[in-house]
Biopython code that builds the backbone (N, CA, C, O; Angstrom):
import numpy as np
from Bio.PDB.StructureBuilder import StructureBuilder

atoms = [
    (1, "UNK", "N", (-2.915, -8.298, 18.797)),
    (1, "UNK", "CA", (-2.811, -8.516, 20.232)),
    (1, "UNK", "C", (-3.028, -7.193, 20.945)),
    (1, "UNK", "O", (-2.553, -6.161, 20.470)),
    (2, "UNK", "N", (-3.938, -7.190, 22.402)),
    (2, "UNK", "CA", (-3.871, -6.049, 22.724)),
    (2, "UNK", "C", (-2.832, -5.941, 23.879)),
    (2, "UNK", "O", (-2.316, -6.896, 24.461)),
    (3, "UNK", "N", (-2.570, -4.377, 24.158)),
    (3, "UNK", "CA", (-1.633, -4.222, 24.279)),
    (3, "UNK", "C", (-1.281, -3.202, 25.312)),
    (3, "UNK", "O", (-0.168, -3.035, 25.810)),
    (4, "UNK", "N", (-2.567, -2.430, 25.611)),
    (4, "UNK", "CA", (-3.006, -1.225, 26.142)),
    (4, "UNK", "C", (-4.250, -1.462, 27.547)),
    (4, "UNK", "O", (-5.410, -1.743, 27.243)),
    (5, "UNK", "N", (-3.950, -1.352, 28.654)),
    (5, "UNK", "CA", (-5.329, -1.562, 29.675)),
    (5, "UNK", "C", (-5.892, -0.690, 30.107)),
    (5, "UNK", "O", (-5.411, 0.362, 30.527)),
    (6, "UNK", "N", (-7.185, -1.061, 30.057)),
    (6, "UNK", "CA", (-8.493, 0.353, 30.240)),
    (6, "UNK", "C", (-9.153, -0.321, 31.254)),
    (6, "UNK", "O", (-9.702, -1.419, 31.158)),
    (7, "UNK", "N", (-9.059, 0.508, 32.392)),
    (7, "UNK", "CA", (-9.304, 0.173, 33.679)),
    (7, "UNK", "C", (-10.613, 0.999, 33.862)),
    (7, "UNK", "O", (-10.866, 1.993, 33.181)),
    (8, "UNK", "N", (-11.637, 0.374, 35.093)),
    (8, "UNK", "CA", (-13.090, 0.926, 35.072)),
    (8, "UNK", "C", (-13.491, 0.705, 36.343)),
    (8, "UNK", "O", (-12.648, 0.034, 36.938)),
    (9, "UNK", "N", (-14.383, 0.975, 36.979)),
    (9, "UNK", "CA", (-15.154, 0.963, 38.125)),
    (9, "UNK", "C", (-16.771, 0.375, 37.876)),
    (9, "UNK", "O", (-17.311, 0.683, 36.814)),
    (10, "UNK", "N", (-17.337, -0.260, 38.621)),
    (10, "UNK", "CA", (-18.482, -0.358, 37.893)),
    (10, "UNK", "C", (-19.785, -1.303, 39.204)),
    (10, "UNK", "O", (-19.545, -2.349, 39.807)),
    (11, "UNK", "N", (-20.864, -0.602, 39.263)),
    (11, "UNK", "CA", (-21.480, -1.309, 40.401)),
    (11, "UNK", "C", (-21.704, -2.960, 40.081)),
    (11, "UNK", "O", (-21.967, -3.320, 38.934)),
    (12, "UNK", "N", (-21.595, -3.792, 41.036)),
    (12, "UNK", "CA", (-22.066, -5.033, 40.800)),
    (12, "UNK", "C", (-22.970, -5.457, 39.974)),
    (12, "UNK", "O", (-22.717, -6.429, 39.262)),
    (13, "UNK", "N", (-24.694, -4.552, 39.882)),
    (13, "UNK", "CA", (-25.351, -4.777, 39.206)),
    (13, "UNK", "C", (-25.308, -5.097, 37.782)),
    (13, "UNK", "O", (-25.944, -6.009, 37.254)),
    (14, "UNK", "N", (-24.186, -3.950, 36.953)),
    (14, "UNK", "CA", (-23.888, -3.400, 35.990)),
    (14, "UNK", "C", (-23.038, -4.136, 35.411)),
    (14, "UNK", "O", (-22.924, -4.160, 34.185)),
    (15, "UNK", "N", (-22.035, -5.121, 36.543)),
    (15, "UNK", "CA", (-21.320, -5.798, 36.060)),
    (15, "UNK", "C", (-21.911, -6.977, 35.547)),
    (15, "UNK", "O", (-21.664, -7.385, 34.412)),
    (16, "UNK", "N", (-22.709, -7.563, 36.360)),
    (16, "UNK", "CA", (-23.847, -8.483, 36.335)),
    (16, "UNK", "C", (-24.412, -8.439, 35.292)),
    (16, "UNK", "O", (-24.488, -9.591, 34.865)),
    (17, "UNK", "N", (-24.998, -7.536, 34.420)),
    (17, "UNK", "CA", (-25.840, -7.021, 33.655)),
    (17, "UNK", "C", (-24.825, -7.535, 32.056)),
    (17, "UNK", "O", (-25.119, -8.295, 31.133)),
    (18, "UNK", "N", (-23.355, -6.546, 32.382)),
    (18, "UNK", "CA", (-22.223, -7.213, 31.378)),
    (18, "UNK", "C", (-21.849, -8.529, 31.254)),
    (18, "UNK", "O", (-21.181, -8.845, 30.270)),
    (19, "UNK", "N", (-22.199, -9.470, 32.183)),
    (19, "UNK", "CA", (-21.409, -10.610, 32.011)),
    (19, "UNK", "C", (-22.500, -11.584, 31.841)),
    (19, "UNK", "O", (-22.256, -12.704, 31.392)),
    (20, "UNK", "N", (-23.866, -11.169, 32.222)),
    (20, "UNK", "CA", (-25.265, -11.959, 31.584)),
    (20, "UNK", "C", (-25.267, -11.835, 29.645)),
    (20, "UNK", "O", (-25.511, -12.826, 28.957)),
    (21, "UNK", "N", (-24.975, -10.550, 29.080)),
    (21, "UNK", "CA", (-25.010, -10.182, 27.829)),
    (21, "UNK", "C", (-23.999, -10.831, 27.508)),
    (21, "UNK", "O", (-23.965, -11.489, 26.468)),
    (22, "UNK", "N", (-23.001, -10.755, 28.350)),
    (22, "UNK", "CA", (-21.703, -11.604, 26.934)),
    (22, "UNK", "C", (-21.490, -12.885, 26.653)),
    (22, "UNK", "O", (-20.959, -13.412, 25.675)),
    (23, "UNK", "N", (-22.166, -13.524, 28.036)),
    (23, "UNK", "CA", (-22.248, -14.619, 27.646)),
    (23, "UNK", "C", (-23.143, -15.229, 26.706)),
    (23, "UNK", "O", (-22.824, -16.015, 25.814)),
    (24, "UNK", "N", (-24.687, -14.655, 27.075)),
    (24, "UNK", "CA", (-25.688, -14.866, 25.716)),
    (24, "UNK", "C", (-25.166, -14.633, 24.277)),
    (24, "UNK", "O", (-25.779, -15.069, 23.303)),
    (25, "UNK", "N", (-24.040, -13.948, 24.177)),
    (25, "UNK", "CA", (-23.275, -14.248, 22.890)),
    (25, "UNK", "C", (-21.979, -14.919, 22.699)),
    (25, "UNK", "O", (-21.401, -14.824, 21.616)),
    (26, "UNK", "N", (-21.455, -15.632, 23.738)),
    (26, "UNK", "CA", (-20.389, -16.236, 23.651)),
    (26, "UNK", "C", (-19.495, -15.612, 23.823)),
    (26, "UNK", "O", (-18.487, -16.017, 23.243)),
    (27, "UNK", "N", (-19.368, -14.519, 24.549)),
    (27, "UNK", "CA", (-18.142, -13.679, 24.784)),
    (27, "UNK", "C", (-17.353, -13.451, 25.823)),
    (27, "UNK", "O", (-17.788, -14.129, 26.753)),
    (28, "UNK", "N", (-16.115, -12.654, 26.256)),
    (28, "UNK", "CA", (-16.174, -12.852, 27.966)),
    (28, "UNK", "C", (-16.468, -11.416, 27.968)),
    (28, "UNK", "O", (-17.216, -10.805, 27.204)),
    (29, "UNK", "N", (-16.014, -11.126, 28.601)),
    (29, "UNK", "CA", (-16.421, -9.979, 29.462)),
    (29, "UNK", "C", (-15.685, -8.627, 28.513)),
    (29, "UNK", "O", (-16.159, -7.712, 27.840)),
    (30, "UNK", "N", (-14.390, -9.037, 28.848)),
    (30, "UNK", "CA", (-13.555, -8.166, 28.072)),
    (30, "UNK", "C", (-13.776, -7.684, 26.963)),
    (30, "UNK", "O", (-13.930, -6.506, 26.640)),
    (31, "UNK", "N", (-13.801, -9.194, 25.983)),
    (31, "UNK", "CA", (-14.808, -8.826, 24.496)),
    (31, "UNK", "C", (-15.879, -7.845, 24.184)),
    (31, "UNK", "O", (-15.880, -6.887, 23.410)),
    (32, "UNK", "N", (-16.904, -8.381, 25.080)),
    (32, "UNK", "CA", (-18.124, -8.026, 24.779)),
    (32, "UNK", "C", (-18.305, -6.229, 25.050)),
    (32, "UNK", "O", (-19.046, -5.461, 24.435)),
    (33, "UNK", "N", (-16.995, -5.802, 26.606)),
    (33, "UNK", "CA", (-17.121, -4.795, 26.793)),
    (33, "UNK", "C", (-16.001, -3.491, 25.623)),
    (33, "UNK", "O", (-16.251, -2.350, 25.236)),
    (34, "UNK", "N", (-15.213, -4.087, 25.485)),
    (34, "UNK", "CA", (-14.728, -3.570, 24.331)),
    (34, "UNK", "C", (-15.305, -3.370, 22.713)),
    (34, "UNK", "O", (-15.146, -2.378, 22.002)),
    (35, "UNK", "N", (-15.863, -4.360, 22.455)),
    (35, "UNK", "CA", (-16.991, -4.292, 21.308)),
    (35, "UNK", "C", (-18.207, -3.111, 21.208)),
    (35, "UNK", "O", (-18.692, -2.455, 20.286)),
    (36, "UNK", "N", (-18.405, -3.198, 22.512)),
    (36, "UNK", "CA", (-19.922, -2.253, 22.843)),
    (36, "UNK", "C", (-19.204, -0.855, 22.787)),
    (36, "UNK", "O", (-19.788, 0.098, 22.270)),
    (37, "UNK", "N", (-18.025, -0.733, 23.279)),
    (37, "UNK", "CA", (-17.485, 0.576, 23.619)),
    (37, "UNK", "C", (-17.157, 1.006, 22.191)),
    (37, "UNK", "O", (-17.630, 2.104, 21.897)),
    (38, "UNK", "N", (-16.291, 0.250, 21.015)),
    (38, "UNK", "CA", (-15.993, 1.111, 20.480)),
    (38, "UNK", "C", (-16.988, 1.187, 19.306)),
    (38, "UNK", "O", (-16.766, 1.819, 18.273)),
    (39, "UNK", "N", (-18.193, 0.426, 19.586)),
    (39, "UNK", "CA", (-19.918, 0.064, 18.572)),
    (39, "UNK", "C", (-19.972, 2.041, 18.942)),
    (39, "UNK", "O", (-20.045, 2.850, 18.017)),
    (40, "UNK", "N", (-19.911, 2.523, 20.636)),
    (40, "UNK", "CA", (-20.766, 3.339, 20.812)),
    (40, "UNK", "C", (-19.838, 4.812, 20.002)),
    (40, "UNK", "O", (-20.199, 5.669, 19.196)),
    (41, "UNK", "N", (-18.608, 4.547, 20.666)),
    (41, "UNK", "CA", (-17.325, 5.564, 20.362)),
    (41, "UNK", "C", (-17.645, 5.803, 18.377)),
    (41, "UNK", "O", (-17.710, 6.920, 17.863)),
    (42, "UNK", "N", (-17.790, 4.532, 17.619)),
    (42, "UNK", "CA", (-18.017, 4.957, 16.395)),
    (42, "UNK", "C", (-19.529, 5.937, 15.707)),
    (42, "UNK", "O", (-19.868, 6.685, 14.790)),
    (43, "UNK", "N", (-19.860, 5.478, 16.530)),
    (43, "UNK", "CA", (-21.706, 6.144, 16.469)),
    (43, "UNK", "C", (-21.354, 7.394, 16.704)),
    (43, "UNK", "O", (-21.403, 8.155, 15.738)),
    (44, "UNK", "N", (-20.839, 8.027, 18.241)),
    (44, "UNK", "CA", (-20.545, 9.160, 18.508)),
    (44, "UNK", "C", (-19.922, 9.981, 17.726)),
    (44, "UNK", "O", (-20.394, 10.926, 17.093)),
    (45, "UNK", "N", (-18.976, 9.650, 17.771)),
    (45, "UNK", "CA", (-18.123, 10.120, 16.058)),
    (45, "UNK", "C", (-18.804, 10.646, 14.958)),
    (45, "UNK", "O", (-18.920, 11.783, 14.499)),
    (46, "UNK", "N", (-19.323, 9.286, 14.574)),
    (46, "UNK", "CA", (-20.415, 9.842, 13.163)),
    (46, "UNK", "C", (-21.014, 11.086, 13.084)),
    (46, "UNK", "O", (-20.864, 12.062, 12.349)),
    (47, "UNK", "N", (-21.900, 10.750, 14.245)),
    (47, "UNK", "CA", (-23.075, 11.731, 14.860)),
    (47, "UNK", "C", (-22.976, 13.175, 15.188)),
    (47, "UNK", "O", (-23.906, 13.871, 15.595)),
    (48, "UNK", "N", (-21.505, 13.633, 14.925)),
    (48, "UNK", "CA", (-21.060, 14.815, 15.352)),
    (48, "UNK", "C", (-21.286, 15.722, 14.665)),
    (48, "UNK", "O", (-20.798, 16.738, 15.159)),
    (49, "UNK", "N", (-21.973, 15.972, 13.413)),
    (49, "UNK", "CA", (-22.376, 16.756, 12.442)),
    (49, "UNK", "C", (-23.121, 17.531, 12.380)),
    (49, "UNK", "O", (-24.183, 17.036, 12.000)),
    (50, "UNK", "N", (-23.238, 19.230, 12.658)),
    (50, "UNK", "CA", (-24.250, 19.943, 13.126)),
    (50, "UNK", "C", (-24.146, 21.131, 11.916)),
    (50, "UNK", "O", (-22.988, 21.464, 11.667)),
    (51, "UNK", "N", (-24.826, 21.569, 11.413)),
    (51, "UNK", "CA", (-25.232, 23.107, 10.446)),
    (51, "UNK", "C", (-25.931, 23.542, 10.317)),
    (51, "UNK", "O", (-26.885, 22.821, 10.027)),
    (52, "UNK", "N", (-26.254, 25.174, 10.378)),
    (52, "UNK", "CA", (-27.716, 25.339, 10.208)),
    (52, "UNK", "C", (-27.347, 26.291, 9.015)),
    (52, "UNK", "O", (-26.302, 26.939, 8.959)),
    (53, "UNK", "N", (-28.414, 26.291, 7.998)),
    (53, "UNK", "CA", (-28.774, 26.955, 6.696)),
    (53, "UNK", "C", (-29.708, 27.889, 7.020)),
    (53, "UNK", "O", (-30.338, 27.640, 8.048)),
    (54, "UNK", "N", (-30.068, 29.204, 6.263)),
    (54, "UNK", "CA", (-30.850, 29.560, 5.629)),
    (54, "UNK", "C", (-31.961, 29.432, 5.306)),
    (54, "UNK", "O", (-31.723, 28.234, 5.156)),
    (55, "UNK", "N", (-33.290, 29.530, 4.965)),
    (55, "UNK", "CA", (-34.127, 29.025, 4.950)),
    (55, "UNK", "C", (-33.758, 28.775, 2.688)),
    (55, "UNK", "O", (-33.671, 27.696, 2.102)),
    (56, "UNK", "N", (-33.672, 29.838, 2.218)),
    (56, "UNK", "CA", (-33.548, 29.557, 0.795)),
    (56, "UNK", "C", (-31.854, 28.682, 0.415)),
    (56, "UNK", "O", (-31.417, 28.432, -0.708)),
    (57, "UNK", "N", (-31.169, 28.363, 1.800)),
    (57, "UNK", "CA", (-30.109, 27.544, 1.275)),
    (57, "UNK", "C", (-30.667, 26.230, 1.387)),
    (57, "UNK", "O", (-30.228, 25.397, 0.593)),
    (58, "UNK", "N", (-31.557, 25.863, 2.221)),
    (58, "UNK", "CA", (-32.095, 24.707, 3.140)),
    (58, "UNK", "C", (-32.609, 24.154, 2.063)),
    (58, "UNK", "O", (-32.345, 23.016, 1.676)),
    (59, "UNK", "N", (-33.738, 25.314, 1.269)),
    (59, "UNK", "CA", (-34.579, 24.402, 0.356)),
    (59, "UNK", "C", (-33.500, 24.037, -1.036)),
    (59, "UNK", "O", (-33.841, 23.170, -1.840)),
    (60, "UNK", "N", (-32.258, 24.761, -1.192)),
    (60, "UNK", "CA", (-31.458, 24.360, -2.104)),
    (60, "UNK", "C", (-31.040, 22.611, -1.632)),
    (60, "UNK", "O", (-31.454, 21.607, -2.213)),
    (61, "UNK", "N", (-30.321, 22.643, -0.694)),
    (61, "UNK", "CA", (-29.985, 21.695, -0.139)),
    (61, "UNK", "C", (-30.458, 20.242, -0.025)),
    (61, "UNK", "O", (-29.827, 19.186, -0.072)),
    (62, "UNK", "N", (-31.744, 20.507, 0.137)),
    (62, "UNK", "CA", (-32.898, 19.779, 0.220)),
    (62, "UNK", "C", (-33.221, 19.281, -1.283)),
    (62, "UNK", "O", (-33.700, 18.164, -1.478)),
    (63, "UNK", "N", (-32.956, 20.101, -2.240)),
    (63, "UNK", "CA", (-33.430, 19.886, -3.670)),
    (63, "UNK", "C", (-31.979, 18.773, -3.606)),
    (63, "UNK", "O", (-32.131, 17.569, -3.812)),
    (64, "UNK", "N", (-31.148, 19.137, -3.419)),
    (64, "UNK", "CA", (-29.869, 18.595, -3.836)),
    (64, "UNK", "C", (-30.049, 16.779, -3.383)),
    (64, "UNK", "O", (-29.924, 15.790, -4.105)),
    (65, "UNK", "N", (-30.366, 16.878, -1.985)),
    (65, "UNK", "CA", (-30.319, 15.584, -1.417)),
    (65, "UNK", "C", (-31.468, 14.480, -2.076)),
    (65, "UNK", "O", (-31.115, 13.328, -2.328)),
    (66, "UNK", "N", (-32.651, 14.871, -2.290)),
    (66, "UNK", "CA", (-33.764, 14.897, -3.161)),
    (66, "UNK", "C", (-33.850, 14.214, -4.798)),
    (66, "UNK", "O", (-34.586, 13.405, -5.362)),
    (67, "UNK", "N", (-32.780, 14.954, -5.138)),
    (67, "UNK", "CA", (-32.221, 14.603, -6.502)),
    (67, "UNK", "C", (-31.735, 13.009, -6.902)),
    (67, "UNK", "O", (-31.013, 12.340, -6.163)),
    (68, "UNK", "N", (-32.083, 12.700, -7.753)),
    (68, "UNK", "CA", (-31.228, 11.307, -8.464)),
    (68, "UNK", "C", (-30.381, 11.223, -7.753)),
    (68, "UNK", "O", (-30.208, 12.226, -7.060)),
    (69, "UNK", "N", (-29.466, 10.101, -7.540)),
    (69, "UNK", "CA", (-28.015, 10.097, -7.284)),
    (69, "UNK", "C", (-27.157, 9.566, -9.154)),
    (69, "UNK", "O", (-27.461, 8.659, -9.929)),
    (70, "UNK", "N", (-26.299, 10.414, -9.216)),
    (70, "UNK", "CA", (-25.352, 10.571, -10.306)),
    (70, "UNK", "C", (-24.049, 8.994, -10.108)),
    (70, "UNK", "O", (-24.097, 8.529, -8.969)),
    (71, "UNK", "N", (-23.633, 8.696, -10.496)),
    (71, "UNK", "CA", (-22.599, 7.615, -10.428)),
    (71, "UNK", "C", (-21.347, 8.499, -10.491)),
    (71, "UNK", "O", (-21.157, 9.455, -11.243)),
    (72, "UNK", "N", (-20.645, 8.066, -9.685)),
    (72, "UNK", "CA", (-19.747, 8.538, -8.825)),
    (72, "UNK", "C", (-18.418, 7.607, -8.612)),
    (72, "UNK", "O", (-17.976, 7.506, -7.467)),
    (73, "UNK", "N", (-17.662, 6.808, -9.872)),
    (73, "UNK", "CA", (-16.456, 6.134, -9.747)),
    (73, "UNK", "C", (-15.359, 6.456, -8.373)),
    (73, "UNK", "O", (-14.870, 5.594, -7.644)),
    (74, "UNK", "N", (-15.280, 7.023, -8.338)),
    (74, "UNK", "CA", (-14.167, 7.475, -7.047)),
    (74, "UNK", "C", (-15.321, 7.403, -5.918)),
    (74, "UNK", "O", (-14.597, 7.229, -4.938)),
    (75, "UNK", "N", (-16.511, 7.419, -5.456)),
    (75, "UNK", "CA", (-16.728, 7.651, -4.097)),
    (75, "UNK", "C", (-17.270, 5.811, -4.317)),
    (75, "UNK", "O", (-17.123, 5.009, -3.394)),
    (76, "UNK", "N", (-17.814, 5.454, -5.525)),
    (76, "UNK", "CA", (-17.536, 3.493, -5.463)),
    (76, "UNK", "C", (-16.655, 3.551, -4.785)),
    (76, "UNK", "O", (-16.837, 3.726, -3.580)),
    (77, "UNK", "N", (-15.632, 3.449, -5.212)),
    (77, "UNK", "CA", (-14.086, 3.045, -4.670)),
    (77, "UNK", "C", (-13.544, 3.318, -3.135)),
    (77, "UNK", "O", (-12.923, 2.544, -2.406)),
    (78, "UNK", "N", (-13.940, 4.541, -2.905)),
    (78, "UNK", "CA", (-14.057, 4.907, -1.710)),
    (78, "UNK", "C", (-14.567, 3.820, -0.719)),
    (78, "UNK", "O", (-13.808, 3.343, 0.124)),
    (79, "UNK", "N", (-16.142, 3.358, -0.859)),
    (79, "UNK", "CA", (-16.955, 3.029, -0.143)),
    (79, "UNK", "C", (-16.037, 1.611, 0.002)),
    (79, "UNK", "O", (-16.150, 1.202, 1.157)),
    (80, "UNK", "N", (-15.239, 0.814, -0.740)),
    (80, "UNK", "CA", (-14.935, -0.030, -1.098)),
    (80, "UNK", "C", (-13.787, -0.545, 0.141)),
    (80, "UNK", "O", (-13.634, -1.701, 0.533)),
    (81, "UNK", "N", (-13.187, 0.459, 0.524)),
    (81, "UNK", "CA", (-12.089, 0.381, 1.330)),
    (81, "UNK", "C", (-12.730, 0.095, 2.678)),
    (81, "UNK", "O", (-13.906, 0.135, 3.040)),
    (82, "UNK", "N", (-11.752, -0.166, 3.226)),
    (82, "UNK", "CA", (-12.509, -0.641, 5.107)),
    (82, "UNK", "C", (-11.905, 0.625, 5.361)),
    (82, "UNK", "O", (-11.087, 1.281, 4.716)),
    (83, "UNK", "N", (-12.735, 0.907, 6.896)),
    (83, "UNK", "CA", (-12.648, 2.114, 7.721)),
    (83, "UNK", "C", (-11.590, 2.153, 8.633)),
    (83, "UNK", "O", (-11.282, 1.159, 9.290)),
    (84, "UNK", "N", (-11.168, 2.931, 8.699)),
    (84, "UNK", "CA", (-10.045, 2.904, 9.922)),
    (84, "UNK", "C", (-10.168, 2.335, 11.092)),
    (84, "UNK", "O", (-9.162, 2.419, 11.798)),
    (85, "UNK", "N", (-11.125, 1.747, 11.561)),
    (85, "UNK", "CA", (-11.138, 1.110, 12.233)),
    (85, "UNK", "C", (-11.550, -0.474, 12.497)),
    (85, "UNK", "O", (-11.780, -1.174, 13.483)),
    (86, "UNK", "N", (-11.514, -0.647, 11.033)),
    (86, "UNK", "CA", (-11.751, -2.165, 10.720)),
    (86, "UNK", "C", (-10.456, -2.720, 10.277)),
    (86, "UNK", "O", (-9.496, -2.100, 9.818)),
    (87, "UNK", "N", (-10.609, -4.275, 10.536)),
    (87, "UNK", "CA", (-9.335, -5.378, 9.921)),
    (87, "UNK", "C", (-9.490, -4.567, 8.345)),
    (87, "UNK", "O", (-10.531, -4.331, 7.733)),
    (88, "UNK", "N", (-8.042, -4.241, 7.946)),
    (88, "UNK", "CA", (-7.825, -4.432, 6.470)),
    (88, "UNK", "C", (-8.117, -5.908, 5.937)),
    (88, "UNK", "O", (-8.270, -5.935, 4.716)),
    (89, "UNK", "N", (-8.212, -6.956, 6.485)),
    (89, "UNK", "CA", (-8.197, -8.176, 6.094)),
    (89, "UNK", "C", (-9.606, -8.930, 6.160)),
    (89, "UNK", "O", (-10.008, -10.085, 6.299)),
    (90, "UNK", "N", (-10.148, -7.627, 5.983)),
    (90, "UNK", "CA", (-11.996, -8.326, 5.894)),
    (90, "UNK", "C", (-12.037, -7.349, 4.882)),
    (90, "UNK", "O", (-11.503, -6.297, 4.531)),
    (91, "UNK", "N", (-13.129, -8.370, 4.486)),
    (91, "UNK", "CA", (-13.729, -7.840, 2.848)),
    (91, "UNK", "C", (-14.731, -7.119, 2.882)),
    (91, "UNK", "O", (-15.645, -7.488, 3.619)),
    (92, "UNK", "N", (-14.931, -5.558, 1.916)),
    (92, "UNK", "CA", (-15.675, -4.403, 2.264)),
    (92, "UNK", "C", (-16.889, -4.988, 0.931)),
    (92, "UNK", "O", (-16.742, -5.115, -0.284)),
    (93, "UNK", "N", (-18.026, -5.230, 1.810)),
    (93, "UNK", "CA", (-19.614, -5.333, 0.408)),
    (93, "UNK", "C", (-19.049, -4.278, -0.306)),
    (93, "UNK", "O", (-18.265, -3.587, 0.344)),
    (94, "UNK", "N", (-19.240, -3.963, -1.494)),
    (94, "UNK", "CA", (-19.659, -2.397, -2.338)),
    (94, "UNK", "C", (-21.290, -1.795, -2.173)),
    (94, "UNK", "O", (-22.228, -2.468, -2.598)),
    (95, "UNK", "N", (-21.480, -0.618, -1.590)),
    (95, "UNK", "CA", (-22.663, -0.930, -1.487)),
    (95, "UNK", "C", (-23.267, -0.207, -3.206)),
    (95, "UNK", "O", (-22.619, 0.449, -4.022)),
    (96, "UNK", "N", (-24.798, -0.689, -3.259)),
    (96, "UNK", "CA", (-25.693, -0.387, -4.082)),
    (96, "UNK", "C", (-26.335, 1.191, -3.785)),
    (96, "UNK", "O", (-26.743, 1.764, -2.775)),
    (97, "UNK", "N", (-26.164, 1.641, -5.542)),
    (97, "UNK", "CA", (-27.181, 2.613, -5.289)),
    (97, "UNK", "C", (-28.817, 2.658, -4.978)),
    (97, "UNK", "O", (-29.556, 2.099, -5.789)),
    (98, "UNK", "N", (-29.192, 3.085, -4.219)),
    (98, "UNK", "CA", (-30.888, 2.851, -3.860)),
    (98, "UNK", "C", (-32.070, 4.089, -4.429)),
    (98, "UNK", "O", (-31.886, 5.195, -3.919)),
    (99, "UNK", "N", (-33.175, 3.996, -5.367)),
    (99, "UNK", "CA", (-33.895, 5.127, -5.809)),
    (99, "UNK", "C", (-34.593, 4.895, -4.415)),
    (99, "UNK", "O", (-35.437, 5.783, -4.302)),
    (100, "UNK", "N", (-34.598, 4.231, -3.514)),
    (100, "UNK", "CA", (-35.754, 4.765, -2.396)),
    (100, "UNK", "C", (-34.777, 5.850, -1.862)),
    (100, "UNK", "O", (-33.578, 5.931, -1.598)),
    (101, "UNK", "N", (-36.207, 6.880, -1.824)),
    (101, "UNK", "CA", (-35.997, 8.153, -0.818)),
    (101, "UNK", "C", (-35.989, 7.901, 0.227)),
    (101, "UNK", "O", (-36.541, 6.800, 0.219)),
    (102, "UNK", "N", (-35.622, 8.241, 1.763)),
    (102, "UNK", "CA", (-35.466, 8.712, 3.019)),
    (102, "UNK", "C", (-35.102, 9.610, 3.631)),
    (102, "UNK", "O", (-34.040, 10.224, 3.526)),
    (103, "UNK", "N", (-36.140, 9.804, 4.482)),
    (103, "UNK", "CA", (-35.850, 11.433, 5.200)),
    (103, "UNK", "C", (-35.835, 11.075, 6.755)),
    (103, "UNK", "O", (-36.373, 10.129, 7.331)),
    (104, "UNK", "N", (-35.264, 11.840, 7.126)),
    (104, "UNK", "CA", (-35.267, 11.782, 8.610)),
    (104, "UNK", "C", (-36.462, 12.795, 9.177)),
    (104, "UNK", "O", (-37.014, 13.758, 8.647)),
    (105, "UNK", "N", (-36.621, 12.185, 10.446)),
    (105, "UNK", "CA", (-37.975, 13.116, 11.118)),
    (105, "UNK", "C", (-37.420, 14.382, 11.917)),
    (105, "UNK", "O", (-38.203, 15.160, 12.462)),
]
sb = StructureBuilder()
sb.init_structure("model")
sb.init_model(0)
sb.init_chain("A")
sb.init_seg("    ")
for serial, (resi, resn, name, xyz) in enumerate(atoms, 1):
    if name == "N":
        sb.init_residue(resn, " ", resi, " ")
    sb.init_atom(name, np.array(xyz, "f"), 0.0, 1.0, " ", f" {name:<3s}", serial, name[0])
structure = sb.get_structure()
């Protein structure tokens, strides 16, 4: 149950804009705007990760990420658990290891 109120300001348009989207998913307002907020709040979070290397640490680094992935019992297990900000009472996939490479641009 919530429990806590988060109060906002917001032009008509915008509101308009929120309550066209939530309904195209069956939601009210509240839902849909709380969902989106903490979709964005978790992204932000993530995303906070900045370092800069070396040019001969970079290409270490790079070899590293590059590399096979090794099996890793404890970070399985890890992955296994829900996030702090999910129901404990939903069930976490395990994910799969993948040989496709990806790099970012």
């Amino acid at each position: 149950m919530r429990d806590t109120a988060i109060n906002l300001r917001a032009r008509a348009a915008q509101r308009d804009l929120i309550d066209r989207a939530s309904k195209m998913l069956g939601k009210n307002r509240s839902d849909f705007m709380l969902e989106a907020s903490c979709e964005k709040a978790q992204s932000v979070m993530l995303d906070q990760v900045y370092f800069t290397l070396e040019s001969g640490d970079f290409k270490r680094f790079s070899q590293l990420l590059d590399a096979p992935v090794k099996p890793n019992p404890a970070l399985e297990k890890l992955l296994t658990m829900p996030a702090p900000w999910e129901k404990a009472d939903k069930p976490i996939k395990a994910l799969k290891h993948s040989t496709t490479k990806t790099r970012r641009a």
